[in-house]
LOGU-833858 format. One line per 3 residues: number of its first residue (from 1); their letters; for each residue x, y, z of N, C-alpha, C, O. Coordinates in steps of 0.001 Angstrom, whole numbers, plus 500000, padded with zeros to 6 digits. Layout:
<pts>
NUM> A> X,Y,Z,X,Y,Z,X,Y,Z,X,Y,Z; ... $
</pts>
This chain:
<pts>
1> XXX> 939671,743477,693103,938665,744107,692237,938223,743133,691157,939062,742521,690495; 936725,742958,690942,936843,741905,689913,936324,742699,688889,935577,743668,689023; 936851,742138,687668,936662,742530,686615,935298,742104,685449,935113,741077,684795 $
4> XXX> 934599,743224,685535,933111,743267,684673,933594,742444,682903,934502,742754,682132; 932533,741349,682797,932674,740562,681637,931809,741166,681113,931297,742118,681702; 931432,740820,679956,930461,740778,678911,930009,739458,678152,931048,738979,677699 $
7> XXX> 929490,739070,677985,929039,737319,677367,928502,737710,676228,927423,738249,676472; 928791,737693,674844,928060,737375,673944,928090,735948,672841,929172,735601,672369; 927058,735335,672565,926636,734084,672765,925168,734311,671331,924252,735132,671297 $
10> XXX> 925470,733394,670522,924026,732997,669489,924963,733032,668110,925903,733777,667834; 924318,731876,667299,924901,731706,665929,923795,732460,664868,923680,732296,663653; 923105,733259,665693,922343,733774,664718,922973,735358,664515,922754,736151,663600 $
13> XXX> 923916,735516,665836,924242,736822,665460,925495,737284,664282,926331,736421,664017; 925573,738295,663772,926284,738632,662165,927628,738500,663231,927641,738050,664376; 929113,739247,662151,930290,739511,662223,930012,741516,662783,930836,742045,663528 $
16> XXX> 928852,742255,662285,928671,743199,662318,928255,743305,664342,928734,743837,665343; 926901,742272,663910,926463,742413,665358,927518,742054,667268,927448,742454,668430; 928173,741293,666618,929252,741062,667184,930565,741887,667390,931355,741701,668316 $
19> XXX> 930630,742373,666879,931843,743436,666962,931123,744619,667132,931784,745436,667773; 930042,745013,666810,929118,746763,667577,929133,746145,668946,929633,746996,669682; 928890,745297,669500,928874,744841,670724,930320,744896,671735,930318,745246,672915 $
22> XXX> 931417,744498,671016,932526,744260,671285,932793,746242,671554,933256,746810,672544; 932409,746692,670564,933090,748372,671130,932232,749081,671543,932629,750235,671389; 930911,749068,672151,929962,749309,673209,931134,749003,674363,931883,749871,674812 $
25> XXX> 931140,747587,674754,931568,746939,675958,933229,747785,675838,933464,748110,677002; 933880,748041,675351,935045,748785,675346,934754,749759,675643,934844,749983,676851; 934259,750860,674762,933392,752284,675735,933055,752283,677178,933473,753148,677947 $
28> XXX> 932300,751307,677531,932017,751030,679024,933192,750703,679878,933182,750988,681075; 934324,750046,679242,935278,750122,680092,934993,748754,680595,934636,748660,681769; 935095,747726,679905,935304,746716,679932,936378,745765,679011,936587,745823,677800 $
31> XXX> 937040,744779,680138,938436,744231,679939,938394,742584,679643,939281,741737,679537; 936851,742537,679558,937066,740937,679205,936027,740214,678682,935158,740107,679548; 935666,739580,677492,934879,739208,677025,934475,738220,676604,935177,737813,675678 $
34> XXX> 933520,737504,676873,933194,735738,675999,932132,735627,675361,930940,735796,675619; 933028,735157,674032,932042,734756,672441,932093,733325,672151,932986,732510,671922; 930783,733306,672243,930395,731805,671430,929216,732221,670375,928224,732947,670313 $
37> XXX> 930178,731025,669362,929179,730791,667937,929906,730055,667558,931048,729745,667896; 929115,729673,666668,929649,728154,665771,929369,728672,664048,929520,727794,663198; 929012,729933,663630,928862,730062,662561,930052,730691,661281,929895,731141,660146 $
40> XXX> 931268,730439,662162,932493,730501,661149,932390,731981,660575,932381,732178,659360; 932322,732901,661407,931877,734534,660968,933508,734972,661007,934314,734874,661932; 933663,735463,659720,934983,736526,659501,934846,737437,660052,933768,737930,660385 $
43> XXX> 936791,738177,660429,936760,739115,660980,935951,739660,661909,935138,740576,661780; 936375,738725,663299,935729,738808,664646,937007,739240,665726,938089,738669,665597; 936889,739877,666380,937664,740855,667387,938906,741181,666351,939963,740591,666124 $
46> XXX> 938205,742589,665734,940197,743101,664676,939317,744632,664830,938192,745029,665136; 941064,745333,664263,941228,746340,664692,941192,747461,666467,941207,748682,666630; 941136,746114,667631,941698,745984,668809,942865,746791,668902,943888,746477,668292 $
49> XXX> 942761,748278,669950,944023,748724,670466,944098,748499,672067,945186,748507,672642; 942749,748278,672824,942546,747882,673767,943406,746836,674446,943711,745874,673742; 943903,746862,675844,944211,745446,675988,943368,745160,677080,943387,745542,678250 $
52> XXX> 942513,744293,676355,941505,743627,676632,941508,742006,676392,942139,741528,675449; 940922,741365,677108,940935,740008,676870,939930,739284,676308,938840,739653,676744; 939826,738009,675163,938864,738013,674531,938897,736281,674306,939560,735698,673448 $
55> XXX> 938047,735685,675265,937497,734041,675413,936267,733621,674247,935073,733911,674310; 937172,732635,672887,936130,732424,671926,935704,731512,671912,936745,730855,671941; 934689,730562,671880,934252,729256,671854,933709,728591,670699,932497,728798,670637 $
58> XXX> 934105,727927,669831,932999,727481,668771,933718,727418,667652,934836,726929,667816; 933375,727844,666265,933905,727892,664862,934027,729039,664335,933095,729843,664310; 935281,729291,663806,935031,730582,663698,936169,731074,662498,937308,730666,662725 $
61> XXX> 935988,731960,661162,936246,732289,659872,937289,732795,659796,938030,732667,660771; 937577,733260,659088,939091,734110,658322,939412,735607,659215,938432,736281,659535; 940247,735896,659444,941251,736859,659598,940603,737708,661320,940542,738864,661739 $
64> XXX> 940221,736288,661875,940050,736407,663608,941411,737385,664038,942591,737080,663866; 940993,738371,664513,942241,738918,665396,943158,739921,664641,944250,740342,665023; 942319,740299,663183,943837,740744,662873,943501,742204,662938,942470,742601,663480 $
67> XXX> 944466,743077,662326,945068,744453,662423,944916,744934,663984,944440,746064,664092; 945143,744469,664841,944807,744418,666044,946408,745057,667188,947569,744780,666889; 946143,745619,668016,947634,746496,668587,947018,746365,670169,946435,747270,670766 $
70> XXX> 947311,744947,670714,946978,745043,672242,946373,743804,672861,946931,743531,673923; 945258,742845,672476,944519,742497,673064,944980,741238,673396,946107,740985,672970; 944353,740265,674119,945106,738647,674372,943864,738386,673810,942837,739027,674034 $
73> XXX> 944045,736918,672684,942803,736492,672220,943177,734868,672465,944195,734329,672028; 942158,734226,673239,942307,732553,673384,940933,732258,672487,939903,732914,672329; 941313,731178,672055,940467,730710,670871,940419,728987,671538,941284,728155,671811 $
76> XXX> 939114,729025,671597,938593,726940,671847,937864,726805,670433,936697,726891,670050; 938509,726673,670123,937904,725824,668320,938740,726200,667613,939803,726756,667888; 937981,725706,665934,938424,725506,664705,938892,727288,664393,938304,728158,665035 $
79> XXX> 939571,727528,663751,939715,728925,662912,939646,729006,661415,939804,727888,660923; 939486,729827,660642,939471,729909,659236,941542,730276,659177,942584,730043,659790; 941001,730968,657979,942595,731562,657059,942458,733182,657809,941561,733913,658227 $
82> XXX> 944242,733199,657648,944787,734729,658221,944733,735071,659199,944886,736283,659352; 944443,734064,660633,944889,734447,661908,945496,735384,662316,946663,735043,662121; 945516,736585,662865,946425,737672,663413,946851,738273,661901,947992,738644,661628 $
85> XXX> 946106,738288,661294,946664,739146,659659,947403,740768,660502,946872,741545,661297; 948808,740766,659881,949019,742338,660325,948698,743102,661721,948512,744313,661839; 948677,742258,662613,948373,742279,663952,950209,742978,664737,951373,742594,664623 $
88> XXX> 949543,744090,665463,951134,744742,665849,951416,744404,667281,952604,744319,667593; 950658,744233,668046,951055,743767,669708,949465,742959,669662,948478,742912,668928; 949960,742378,670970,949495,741529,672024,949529,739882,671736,950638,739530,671332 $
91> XXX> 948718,738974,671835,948655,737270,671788,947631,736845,671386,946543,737372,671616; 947759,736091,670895,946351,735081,669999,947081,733648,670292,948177,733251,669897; 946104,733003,671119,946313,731422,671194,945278,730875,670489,944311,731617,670315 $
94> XXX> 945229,729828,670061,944305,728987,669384,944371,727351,669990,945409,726705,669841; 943228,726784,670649,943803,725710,671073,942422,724870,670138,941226,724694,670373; 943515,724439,668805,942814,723764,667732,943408,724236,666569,944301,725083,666531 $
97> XXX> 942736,723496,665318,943369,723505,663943,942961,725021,663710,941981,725653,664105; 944405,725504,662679,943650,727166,661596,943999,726661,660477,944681,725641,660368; 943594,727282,659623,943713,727345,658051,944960,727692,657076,946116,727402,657384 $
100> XXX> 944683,728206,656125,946040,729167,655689,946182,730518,656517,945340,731019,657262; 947644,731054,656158,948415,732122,655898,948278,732854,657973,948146,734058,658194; 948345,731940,658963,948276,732208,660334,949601,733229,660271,950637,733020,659639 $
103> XXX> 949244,734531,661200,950728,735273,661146,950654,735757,659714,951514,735045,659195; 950189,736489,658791,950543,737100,657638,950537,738234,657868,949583,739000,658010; 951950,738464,657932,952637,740255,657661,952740,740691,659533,953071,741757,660051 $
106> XXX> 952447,739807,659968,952987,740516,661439,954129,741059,661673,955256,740922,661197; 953403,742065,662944,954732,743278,662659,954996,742607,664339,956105,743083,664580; 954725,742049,665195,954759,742063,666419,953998,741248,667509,953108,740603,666953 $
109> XXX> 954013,741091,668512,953273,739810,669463,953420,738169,668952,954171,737781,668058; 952750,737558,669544,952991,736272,669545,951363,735502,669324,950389,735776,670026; 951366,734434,668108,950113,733650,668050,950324,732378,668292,951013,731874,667405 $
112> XXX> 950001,731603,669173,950225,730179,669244,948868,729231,668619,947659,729302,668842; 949612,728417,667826,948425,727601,667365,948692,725936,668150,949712,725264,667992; 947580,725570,668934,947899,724037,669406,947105,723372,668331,945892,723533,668195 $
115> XXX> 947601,722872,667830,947289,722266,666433,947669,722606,665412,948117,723740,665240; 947578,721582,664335,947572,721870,662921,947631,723269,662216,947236,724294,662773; 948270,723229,660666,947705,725091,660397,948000,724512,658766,948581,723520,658326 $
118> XXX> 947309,725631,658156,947573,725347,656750,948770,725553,655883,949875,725088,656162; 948527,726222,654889,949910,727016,653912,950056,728629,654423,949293,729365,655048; 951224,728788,653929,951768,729824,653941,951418,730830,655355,950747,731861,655390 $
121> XXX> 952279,729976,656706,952510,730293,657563,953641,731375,658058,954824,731042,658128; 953300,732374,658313,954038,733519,658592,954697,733714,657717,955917,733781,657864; 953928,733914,656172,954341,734746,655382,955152,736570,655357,954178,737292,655569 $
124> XXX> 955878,737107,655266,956029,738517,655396,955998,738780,656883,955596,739858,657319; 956359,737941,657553,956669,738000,659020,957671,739428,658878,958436,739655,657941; 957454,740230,659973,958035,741604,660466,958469,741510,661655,959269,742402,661938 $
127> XXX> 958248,740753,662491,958384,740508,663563,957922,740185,665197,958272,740545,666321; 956814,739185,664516,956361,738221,665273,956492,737520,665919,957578,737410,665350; 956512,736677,666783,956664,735295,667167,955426,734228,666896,954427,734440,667584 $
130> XXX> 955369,733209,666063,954267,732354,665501,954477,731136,665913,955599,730926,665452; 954117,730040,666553,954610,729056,667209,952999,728121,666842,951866,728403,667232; 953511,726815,665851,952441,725761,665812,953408,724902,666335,954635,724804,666351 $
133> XXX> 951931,724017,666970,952320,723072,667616,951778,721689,666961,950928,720936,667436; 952430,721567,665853,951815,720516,664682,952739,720803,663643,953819,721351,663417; 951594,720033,662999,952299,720254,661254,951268,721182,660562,950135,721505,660917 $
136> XXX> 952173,721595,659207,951797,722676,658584,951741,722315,657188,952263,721227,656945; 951122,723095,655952,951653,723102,654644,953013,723928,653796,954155,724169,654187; 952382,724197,652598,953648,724870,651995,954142,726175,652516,953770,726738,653546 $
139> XXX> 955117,726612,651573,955872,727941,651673,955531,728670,652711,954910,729720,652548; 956014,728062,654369,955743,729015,655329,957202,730139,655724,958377,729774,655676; 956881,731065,655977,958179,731858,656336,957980,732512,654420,959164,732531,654083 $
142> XXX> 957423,732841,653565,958003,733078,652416,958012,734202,652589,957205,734675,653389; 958896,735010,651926,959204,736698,652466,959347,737044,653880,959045,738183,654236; 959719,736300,654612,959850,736316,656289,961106,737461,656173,962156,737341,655542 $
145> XXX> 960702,738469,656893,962268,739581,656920,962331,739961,658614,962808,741023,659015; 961736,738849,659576,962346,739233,660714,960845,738473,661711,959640,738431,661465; 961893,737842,663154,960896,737227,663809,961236,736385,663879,962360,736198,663415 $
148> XXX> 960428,735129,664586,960614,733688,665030,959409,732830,664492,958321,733097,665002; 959439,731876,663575,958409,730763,663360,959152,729497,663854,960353,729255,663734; 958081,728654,664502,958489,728023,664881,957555,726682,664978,956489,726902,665553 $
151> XXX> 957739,725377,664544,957363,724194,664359,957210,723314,664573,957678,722507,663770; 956493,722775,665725,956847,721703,666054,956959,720092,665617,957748,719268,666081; 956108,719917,664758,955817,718640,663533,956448,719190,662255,957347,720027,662172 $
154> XXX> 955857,718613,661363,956401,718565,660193,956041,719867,658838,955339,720864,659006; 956433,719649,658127,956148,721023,657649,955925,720410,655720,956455,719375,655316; 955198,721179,654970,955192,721432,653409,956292,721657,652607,957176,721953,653411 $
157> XXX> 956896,721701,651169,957713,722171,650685,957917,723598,651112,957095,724250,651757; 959198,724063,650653,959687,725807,650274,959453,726482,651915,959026,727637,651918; 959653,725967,653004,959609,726804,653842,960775,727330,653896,961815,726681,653796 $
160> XXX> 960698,728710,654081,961811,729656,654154,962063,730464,652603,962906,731340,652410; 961188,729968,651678,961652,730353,650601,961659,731925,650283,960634,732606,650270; 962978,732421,650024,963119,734391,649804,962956,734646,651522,962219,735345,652218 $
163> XXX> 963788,733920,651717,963881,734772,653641,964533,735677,653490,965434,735699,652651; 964250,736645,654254,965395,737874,654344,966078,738154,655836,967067,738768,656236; 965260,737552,656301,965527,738175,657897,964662,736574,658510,964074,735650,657948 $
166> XXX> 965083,737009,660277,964661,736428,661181,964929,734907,661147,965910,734349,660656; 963815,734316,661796,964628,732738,662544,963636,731463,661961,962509,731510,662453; 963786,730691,661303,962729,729713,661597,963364,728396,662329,964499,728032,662022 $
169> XXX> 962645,727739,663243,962558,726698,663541,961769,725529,663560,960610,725742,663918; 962116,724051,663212,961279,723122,663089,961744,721846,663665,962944,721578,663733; 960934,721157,664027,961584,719801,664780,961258,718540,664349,961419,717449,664897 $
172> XXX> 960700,718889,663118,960284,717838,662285,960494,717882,660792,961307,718778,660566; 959989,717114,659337,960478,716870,657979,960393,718550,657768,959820,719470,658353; 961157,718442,656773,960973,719694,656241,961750,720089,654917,962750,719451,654588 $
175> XXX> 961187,721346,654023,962125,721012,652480,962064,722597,652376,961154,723419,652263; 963361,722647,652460,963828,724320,652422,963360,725223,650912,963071,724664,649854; 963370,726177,651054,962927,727055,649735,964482,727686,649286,965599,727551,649786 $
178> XXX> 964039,728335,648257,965578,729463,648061,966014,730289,648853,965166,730281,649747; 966848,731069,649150,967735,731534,650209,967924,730737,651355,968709,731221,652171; 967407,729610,651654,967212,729132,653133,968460,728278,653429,968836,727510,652543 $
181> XXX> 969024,728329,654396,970000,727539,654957,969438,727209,656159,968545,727833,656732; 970435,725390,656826,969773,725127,657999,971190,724656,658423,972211,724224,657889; 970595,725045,659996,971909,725624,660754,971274,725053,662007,970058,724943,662158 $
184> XXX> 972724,724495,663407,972273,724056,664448,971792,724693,664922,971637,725623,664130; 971112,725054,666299,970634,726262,667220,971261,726276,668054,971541,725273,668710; 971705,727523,668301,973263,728054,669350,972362,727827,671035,971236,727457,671366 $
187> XXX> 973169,728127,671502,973134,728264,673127,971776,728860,673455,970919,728262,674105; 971594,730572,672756,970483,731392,673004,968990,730589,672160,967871,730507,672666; 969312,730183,671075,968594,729599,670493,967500,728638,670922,966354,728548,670480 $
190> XXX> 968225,727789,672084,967705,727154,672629,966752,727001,673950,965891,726229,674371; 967742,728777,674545,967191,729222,675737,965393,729740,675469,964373,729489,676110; 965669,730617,674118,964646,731081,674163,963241,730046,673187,962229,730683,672895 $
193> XXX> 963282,729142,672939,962485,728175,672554,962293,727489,674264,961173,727552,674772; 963020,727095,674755,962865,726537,675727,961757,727833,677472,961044,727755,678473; 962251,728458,676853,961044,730306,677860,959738,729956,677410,958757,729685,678102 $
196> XXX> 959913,730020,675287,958654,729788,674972,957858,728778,675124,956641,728925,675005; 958432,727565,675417,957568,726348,675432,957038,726257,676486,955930,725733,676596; 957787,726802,677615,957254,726199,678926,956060,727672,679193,955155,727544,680018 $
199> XXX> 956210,728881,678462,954862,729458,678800,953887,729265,678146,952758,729548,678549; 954220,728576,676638,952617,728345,676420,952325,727016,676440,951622,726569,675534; 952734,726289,677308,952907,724757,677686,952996,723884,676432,952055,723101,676309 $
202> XXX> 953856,723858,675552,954030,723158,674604,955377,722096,675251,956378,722286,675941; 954624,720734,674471,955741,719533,674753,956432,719081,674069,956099,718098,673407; 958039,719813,673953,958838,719579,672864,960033,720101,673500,960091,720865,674464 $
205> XXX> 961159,719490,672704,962447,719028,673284,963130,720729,672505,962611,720977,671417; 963875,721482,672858,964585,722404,671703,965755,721703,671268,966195,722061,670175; 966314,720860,671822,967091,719811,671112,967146,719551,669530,968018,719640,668666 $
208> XXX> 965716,719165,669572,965594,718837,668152,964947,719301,667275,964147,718731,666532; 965302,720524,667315,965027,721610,666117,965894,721523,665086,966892,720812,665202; 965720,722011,664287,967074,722467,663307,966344,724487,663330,965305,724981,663768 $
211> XXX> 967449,725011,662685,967597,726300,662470,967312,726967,661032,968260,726668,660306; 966684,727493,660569,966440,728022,659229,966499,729385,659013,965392,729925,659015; 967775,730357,658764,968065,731472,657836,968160,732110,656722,967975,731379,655749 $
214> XXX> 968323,732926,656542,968860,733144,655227,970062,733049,654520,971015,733161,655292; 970461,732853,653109,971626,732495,652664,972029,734209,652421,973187,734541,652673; 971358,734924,652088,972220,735787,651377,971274,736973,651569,970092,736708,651349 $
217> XXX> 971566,738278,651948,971064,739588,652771,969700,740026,651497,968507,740295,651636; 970724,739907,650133,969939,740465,648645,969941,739456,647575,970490,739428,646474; 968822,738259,648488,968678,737219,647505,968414,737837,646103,968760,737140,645150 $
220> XXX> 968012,738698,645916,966780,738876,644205,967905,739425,643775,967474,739806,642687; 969410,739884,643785,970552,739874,643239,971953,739541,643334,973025,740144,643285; 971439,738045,643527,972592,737211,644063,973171,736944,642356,974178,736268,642144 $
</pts>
């Protein structure tokens, strides 16, 4: 059975015109869609419960993908800030640089960035999986209380800083925040970096990670 697309395509069209379009083609009962523009338009495919699939091409603004519960989103270009903001299921790949705060407050699914990303990477992580495949800026993981970030280059000051929960990993420089301890990666540790790499074809050893937790359950009354 093949599955009915939809193409929408022009840098003249809004963030409005683009997304009335996007839930037309959902009404109709359609599962797959391709957007091109180059005009860096915020908040393009969010609030997604559909799982639907969504092919982006071009440049494109702040908080792509987020509050979103379902959809697979592949991204060919640049992104703005807040990738997958608060996003509860499905995948967001990005194959290219994002901005700040990729993964802020995720409760769930997985965003891969092939490339670069800015500050404050998977901030208030809930339980995500966030995986760059680069280097990053500051305080990523800050308020992280559960989930997996994970790094493949180098990273900004204070990552991990006020962790409460969950895992970070990095395989490159890096300068811990408060609560953060770094720790080898056990047996499982390795298994499951090693699942993740080879499905979203990332080229990196789990060898040479280090491990980043928390020191203490109730940092703010230690």
């Amino acid at each position: 059975m093949t599955v009915q697309e939809m193409k929408i395509a022009g840098d003249d069209l809004s963030t409005r015109d683009i997304n009335r379009k996007i839930k037309e083609g959902l009404r109709d009962n359609i599962k797959k869609f391709s957007i091109e523009s180059n005009a860096e338009l915020d908040s393009i495919v969010v609030g997604i419960r559909e799982e639907a699939e969504f092919i982006l091409s071009g440049r494109f603004g702040d908080f792509v993908g987020a509050l979103n519960h379902g959809p697979k989103i592949e991204i060919h270009g640049k992104t703005g800030r807040y990738v997958g903001n608060n996003m509860t299921a499905g995948e967001i790949i990005v194959h290219g640089d994002a901005d700040d705060g990729v993964g802020f407050g995720t409760y769930n699914g997985t965003i891969v960035i092939h490339g670069d990303a800015g500050d404050g990477i998977g901030q208030l992580n809930k339980g995500g999986v966030i995986i760059i495949d680069g280097d990053i800026g500051d305080l990523a993981g800050l308020y992280m209380l559960s989930g997996d970030l994970i790094i493949t280059g180098d990273t900004g000051k204070d990552i991990g800083d006020w962790i409460i929960g969950g895992n970070i990993y990095v395989a490159g420089d890096f300068e811990t925040g408060t609560n953060a301890k770094v720790l080898e990666p056990e047996r499982d540790d390795l298994n499951k970096l090693s699942s993740l790499f080879s499905r979203y074809s990332i080229d990196a050893s789990p060898e040479e990670f280090k491990k980043i937790q928390r020191k203490e359950i109730r940092p703010f009354y230690g």
